[in-house]
C-alpha positions, 0 to 999 in steps of 0.5 A: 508570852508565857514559856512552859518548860516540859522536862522529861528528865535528866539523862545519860545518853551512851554512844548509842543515844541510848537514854538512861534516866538518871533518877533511876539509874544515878550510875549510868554512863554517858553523857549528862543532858535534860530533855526539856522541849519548851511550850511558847503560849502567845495571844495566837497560838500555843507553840511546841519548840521542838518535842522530845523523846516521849518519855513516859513515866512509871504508869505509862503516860506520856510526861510532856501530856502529864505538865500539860495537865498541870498546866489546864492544856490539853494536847490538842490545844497545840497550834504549831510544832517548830522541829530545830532538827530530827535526832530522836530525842528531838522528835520522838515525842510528836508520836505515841506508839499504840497497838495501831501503829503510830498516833499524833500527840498533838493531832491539831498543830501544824509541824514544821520540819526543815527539808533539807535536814530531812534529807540529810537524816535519810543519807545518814541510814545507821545513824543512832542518833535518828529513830526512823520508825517514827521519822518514817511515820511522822513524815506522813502525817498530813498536817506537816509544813515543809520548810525549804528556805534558809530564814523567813517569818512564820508568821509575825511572831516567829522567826526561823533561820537554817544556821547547820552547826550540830547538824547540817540544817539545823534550824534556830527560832526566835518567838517575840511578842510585845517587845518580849524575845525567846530564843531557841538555839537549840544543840548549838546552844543546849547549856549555859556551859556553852556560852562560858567555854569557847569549844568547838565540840567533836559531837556536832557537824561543824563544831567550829561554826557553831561556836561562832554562832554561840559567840554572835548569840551571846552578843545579841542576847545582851543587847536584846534581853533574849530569853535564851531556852536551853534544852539540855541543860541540867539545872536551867531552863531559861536564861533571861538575859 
C-alpha cells in the first residue's frame, strides 16, 4: 500500500471557518491546521480519504489535481472517496465549481457518505462549518454510497466504524493491506498533539468521548504498528507507529 499526502496547505480558520492561507497571510488570526486529504493506493483501488477544501493555487488549478500530476495520477484514476464527515474543509474538494454549475472532480469513484451525518448537517442550517452550496450538490451526484450502519467492511480491505466525537456521526477507517494498517481518525485525532494531551476540546460534539477514542487509539496503534494519518497537522502527515 502506498499513502499519497495531497497538502492543500497551512491555514488559520477564524470562528467563521473562514480560511486563510498562511503562506500568504503569516499574521492571520485563528486557529492553525493543514488541510491534507490522503490517497491510499492499494492493488484494487485508488482511494481518496476524505477531500479537502478545493484550494486552488495562484493560476486557478485545483492543488489536490496539481500533487496528482506529480504523482502520474490522474483524477479519474480515483475508484473510491471515503467521507469521515461533511464540514466543508472536508468535502469541498469532491467538486469545482464551473460556469455550469458544480463538476465531480473525481467522476469515476464511488463516495461514500454516513446518512446520518447527513442528517445532522442538514439540522444544523447556519452552521459555518458546513458549505451547503456544494453539499446540496454533491448529494445528487449519482455515484454516492449511502452509508447507514454503525461498522462494516467496504470491501476486504477497508474498515468504517461511525464513533461521533467532533461530530455526531463521524466516521474513522482503517486501510490494510498485506499486513500493513492505515489509520484514519480523522477530527478525532487531526494532530499528533492530540495523542500527547489528554483534552476534552470544546470544538467537538462530544470532547470527552473523543478523547476517550484517542486514548483506545493509541493503544491499538502500539500494539498494531498503525500508520496513523493526521489531517491537520502543521508539521506531519503520518505517524508510523
Amino acid at each position: 500500500m502506498k499513502i499519497v499526502t495531497l497538502k492543500e496547505g497551512n491555514f488559520a480558520a477564524d470562528k467563521q471557518k473562514n480560511f486563510t492561507l498562511l503562506d500568504k497571510h503569516p499574521e492571520a488570526k485563528g486557529i492553525k491546521i493543514s488541510i491534507q486529504p490522503f490517497l491510499a493506493i492499494t492493488k484494487n483501488d485508488y482511494i481518496l480519504i476524505d477531500a479537502g477544501f478545493g484550494w486552488k493555487n495562484d493560476n486557478g488549478k485545483l492543488v489536490i489535481k496539481e500533487i496528482l500530476e506529480s504523482e502520474n495520477i490522474k483524477p479519474d484514476q480515483i475508484t473510491k472517496v471515503l467521507l469521515s464527515h461533511l464540514h466543508k474543509d472536508h468535502i469541498n474538494g469532491t467538486l469545482v465549481k464551473t460556469e455550469n454549475g458544480f463538476e465531480p472532480v473525481f467522476p469515476n469513484a464511488e463516495i461514500y457518505i454516513q446518512k446520518r451525518e447527513l442528517d445532522f448537517a442538514f439540522e444544523s442550517r447556519g452552521n459555518p462549518s458546513f458549505d451547503f452550496e456544494v453539499l446540496e450538490s454533491l448529494i445528487q451526484l449519482p455515484n454516492i454510497i449511502w452509508m447507514n450502519d454503525d461498522y462494516g467492511n467496504i470491501n476486504d480491505e477497508i474498515y468504517y466504524e461511525v464513533v461521533g466525537g467532533h461530530s455526531p456521526f463521524m466516521q474513522v477507517f482503517k486501510i490494510t493491506e498485506d499486513r500493513e494498517t492505515a489509520f484514519y481518525g480523522a477530527d478525532n485525532l487531526p494532530q499528533e498533539s492530540y495523542l500527547k494531551y489528554h483534552l476534552a476540546y470544546k470544538s467537538d460534539f462530544d470532547g470527552k468521548k473523543a478523547m476517550q477514542l484517542r486514548i483506545k487509539w493509541y493503544e491499538e496503534a502500539l500494539e498494531n504498528h498503525w500508520k496513523v494519518l493526521l489531517y491537520h497537522d502543521l508539521e506531519k502527515s503520518i505517524i508510523q507507529f
